[in-house]
PLY file of the C-alpha trace (Angstrom):
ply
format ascii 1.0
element vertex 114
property float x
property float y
property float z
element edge 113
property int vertex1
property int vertex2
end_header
31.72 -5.11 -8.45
31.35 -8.11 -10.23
34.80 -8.91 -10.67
35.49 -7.64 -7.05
32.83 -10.07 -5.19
33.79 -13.32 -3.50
31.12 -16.28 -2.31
30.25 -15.30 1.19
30.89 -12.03 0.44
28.51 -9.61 2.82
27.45 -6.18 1.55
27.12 -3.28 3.58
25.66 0.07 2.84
23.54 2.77 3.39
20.09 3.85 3.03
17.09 2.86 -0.14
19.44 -0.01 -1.41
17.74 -1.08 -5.01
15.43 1.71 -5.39
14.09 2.46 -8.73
14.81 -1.77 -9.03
11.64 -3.49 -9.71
13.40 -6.65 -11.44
14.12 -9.81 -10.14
17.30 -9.98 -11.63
18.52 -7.20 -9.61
18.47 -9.70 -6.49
19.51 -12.77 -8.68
22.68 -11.08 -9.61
23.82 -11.38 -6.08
22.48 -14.34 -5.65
24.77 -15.47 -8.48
28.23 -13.57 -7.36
27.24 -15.61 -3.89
26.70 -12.77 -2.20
24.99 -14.07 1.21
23.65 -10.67 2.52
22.84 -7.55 2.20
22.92 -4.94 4.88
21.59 -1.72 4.78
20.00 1.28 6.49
17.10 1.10 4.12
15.63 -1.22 0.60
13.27 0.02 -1.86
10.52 -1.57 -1.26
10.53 -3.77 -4.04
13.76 -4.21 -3.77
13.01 -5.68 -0.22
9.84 -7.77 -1.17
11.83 -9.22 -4.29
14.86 -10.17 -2.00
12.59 -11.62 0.78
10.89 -13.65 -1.39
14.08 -15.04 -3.51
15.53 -15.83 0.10
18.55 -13.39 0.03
19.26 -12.15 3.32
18.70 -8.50 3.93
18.78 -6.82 7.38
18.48 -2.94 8.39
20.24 -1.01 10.74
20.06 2.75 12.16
22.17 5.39 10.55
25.38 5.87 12.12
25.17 1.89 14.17
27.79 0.32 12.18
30.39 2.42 12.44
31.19 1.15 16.23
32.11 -2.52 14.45
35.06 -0.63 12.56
34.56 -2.34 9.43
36.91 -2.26 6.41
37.18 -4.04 3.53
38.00 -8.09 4.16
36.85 -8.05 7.06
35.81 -11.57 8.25
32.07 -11.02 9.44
29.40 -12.86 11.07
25.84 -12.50 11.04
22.96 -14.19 13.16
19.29 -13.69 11.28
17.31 -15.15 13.96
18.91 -12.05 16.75
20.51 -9.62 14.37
24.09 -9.79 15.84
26.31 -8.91 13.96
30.05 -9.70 14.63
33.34 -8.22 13.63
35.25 -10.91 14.11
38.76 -9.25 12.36
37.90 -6.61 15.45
36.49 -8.59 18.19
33.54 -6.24 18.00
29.72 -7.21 18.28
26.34 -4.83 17.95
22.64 -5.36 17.45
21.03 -4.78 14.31
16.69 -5.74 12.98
16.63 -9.25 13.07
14.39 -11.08 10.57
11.21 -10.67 11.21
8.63 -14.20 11.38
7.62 -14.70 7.91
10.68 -13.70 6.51
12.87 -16.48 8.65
10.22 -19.06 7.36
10.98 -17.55 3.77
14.48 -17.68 4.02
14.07 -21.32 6.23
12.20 -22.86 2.87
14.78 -21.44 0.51
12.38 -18.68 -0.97
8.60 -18.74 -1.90
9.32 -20.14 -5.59
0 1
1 2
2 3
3 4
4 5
5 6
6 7
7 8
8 9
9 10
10 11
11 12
12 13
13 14
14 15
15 16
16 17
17 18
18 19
19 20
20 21
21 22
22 23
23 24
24 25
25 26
26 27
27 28
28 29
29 30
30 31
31 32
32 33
33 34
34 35
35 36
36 37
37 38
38 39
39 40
40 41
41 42
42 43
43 44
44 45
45 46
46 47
47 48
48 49
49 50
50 51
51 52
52 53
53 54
54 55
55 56
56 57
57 58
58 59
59 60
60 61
61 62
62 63
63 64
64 65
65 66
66 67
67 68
68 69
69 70
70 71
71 72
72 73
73 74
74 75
75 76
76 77
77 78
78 79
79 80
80 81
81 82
82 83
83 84
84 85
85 86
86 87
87 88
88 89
89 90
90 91
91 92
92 93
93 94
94 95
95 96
96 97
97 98
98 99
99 100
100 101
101 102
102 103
103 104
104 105
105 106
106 107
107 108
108 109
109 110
110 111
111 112
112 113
């Protein structure tokens, strides 16, 4: 994966993403590869709290949502945090996701809580 990931790079998959994860490093390796987010059906939870907290992007969606945006690999995506759109834009197809929640824009909005 690491050779494989690009800066701006968005990764999608499916549910517990990180479980059995309770290192830091396991959201600073995205971080590093500049992944910008991570979406998923579910996080370990801390997983989730570590991500939160180091300000990497992570958003949730119901099983079987995505599959109306059509994505494949390369697709060019876009992503609004503040609604939870979330835009195909290789397919000119858009859909609703879990937005941020409150404290978790003004954690990502001040960079993370370190």
């Amino acid at each position: 994966f690491a050779k494989k990931a690009q800066p701006n790079d968005i990764v999608f998959t499916t549910k517990n993403f990180g479980a059995g994860s309770s290192r830091q490093q396991a959201v600073d390796c995205f971080q590093s590869l500049g992944v910008t987010a991570i979406i998923a059906e579910s996080f370990g939870a801390i997983y989730e709290r570590n991500a939160i907290n180091a300000a990497l992007p992570i958003l949730t969606y119901s099983p079987g949502q995505l599959e109306e945006l059509q994505l494949e690999q390369d697709d060019k995506v876009k992503v609004n945090f503040a609604t939870g759109e979330i835009t195909n834009i290789s397919k000119n197809k858009s859909l609703f996701i879990n937005k941020f929640y409150d404290a978790q824009m003004q954690i990502y909005k001040n960079g993370g809580l370190l």
